[in-house]
C-alpha positions as CSV (number, residue, x, y, z in Angstrom):
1,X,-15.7,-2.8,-20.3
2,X,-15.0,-2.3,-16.6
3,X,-11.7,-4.3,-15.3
4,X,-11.6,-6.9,-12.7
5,X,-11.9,-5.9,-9.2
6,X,-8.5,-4.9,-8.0
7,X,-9.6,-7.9,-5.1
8,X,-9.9,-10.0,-8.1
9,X,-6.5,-9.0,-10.2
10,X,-4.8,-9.8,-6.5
11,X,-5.7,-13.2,-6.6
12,X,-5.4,-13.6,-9.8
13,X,-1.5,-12.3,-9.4
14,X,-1.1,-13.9,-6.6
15,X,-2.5,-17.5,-8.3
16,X,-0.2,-17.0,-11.2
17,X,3.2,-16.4,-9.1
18,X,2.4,-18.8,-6.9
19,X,3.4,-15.7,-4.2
20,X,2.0,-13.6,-2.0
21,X,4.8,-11.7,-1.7
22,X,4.2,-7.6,-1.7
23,X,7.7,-5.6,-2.5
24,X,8.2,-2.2,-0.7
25,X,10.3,0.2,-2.6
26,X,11.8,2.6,0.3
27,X,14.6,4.2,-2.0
28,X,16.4,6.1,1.0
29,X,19.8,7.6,-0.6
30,X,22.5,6.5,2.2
31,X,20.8,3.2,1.5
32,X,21.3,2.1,-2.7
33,X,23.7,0.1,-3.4
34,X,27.0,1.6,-3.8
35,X,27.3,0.9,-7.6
36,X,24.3,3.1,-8.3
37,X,25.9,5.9,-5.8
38,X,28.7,6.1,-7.5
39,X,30.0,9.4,-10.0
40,X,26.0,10.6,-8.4
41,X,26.2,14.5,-7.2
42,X,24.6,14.0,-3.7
43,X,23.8,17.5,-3.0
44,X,21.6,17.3,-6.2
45,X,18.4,16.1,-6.1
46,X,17.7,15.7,-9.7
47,X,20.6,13.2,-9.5
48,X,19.4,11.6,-6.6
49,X,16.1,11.1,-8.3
50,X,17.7,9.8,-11.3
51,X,20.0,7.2,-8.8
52,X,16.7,6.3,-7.3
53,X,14.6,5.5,-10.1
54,X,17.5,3.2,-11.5
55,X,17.2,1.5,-8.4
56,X,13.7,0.8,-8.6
57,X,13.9,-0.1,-11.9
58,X,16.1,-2.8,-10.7
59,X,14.8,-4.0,-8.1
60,X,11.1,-4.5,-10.1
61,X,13.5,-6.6,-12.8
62,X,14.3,-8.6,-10.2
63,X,11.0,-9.6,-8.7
64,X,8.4,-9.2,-11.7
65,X,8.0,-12.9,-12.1
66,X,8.1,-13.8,-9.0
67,X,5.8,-10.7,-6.8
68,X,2.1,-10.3,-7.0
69,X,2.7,-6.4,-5.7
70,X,4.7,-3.8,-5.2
71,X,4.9,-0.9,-3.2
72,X,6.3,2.3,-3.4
73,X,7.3,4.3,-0.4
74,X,5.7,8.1,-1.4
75,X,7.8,9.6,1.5
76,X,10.9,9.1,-0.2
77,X,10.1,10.0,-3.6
78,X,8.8,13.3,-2.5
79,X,11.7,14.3,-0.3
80,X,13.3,14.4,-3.9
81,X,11.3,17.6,-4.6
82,X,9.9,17.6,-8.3
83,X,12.5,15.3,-9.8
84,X,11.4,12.7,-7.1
85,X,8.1,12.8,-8.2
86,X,9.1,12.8,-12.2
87,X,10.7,9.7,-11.1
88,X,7.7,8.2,-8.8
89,X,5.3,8.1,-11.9
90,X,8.3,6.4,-14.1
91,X,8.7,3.7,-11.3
92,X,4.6,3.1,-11.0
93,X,4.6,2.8,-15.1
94,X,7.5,1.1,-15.3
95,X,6.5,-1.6,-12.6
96,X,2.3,-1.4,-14.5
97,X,4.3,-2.5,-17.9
98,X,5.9,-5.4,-15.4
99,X,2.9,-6.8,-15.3
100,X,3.2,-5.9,-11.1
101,X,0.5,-4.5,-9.5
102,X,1.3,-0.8,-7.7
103,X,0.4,-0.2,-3.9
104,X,1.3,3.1,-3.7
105,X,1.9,4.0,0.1
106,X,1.1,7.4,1.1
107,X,-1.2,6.8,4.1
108,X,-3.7,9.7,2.9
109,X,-6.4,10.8,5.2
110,X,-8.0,14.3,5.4
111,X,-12.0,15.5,4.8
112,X,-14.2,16.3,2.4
113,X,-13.4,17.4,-1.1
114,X,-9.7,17.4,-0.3
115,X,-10.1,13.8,0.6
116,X,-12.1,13.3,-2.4
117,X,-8.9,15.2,-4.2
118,X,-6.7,12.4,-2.8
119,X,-8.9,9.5,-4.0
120,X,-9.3,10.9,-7.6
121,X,-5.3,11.5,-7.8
122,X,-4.2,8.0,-6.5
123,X,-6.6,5.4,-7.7
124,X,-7.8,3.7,-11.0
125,X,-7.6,4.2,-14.3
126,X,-8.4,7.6,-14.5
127,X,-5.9,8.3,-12.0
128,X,-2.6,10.7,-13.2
129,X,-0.7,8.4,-11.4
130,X,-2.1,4.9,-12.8
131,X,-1.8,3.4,-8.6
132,X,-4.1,0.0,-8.4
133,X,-4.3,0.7,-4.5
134,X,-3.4,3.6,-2.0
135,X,-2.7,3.0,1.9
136,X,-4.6,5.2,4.0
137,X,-5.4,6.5,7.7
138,X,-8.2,6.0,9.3
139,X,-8.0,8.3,12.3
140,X,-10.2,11.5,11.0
141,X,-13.4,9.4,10.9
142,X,-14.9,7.0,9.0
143,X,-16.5,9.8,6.7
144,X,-13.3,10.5,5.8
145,X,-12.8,7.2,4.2
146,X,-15.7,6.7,2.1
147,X,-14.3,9.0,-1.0
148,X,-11.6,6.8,-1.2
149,X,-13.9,3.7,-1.1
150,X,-16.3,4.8,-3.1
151,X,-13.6,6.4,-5.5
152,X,-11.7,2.5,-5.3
153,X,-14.7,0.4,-6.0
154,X,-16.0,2.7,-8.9
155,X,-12.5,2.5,-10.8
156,X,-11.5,-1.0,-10.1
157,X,-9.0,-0.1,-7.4
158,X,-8.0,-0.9,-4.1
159,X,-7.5,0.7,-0.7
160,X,-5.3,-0.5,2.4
161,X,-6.5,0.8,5.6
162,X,-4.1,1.4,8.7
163,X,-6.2,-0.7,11.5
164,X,-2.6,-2.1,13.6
165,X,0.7,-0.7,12.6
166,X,4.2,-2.2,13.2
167,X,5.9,0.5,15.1
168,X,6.0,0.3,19.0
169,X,3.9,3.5,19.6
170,X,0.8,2.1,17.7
171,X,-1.0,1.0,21.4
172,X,-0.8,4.6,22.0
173,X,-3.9,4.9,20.3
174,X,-5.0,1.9,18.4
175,X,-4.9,-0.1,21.5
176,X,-7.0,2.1,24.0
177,X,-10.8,0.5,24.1
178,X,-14.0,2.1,23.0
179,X,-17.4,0.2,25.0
180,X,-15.9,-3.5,25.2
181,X,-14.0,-3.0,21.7
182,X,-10.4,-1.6,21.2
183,X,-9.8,0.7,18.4
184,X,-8.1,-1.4,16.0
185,X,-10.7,-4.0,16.3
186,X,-13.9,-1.2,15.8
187,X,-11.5,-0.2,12.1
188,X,-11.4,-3.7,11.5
189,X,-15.1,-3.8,11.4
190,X,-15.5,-0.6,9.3
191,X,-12.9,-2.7,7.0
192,X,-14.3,-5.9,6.9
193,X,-17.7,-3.7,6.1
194,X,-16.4,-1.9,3.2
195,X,-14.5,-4.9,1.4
196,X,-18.2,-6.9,1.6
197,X,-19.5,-4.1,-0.6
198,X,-17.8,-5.7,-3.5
199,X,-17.1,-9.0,-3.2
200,X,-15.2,-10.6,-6.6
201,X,-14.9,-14.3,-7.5
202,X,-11.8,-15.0,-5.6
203,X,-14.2,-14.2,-2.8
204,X,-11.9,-11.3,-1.6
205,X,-13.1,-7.5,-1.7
206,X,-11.3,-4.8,-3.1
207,X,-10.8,-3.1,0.3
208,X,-7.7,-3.9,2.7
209,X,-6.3,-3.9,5.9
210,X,-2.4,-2.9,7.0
211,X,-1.6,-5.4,10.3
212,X,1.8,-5.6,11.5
213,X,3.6,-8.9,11.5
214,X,5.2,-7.0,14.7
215,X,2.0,-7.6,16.5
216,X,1.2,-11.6,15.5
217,X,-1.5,-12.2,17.9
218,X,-3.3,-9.5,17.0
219,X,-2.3,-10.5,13.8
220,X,-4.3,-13.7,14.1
221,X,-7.2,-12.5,15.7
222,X,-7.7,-10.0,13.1
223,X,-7.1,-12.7,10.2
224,X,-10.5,-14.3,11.7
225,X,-12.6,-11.2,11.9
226,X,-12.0,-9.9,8.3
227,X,-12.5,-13.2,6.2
228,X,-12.3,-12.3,2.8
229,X,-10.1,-9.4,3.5
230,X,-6.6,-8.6,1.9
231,X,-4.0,-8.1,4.7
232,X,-1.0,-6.1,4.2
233,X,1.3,-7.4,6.4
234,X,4.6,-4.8,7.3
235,X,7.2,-5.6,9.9
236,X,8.9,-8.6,9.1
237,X,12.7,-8.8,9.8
238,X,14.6,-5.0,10.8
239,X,11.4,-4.8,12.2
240,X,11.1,-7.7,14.7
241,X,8.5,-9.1,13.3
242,X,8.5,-13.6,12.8
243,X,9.4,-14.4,9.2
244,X,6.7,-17.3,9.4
245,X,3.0,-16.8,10.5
């Protein structure tokens, strides 16, 4: 029997926990708490990875009952080398067996097959990684985001597509206009396209949008042209961006 939509399990999460709250994991090393530092060798990574993981570990303790999501940073498991990655899968189980759902955020993008390589490693069940969702870029084409849809909606996953990012160079290029539309708006579409494919009973789609709380009108404009759209919203406090909406 096919699972729930992953637009479907979100609510559902999200219902239950009364919480809309999505935890990143960013397990930077000059960052962990100094009681996990301590007695660790810092000049090896296998220990590092092990230090990390036992932060994660804690951290998804602490917010099980109370998160819908969580989501771990890829960039700083895989600076870890091999041991990161050992401890990458532990962290995604570990958190599946918390009953949280896992965002895993590795902005992918590329073409083809190697896209198609991407979507098959990240997403669903039959993924080696056992992710419910995978960020990813947008800015190679919109052909290079259909494996990942197509991969998403046929496994019961969910995708998170960049359309306005939080840091202060995204205007470089998501602001410049195309005809009477700027570029985040024209992703938006392709977004709010793509998530009405499959529409669940919560009346959300499986197919997301990253907008940066660093941005808030754009923010609110793009909450009213993606109705039944999941919004990942990044930014908020070291950021700049408003704690309330």
């Amino acid at each position: 029997m096919k699972p729930s939509s992953f637009g479907d399990r979100l609510a559902a999460a999200v219902t239950s926990k009364r919480s809309a709250v999505c935890v990143g994991l960013d397990p930077r090393w000059e960052s962990l708490p100094a009681a996990i530092r301590a007695g660790v060798d810092a000049t090896c990574l296998k220990s590092i990875a092990g230090a990390t993981n036992c932060y994660c570990r804690e951290v998804i303790d602490a917010v099980a009952e109370t998160a819908a999501i969580i989501k771990p940073q890829a960039a700083f498991f895989e600076q870890l080398g091999p041991a990161g990655m050992v401890a990458l899968a532990d962290v995604i189980a570990y958190a599946s067996k918390s009953n949280l759902l896992v965002l895993l955020d590795g902005k992918r993008g590329d073409i083809g097959s190697t896209a198609e390589g991407y979507a098959d490693a990240y997403l669903g069940s039959e993924s080696a990684w056992g992710c419910d969702a995978l960020t990813v870029n947008p800015y190679l084409g919109d052909d290079t985001l259909e494996p990942f849809f197509s991969t998403a909606l046929s496994r019961s996953a969910g995708v998170f597509v960049l359309v306005k990012t939080s840091n202060p160079g995204s205007g470089f290029i998501q602001d410049q206009s195309v005809g009477t539309e700027k570029i985040y708006q024209r992703i938006a579409g392709l977004v709010h396209a793509a998530a009405n494919r499959e529409v669940g009973e919560s009346g959300y789609g499986s197919i997301g949008a990253v907008v940066g709380a660093t941005y808030p009108e754009q923010l609110a404009d793009l909450r009213q042209a993606m109705p039944g759209v999941w919004i990942l919203i990044p930014g908020y406090g070291m950021q700049g961006g408003p704690w309330l909406m």
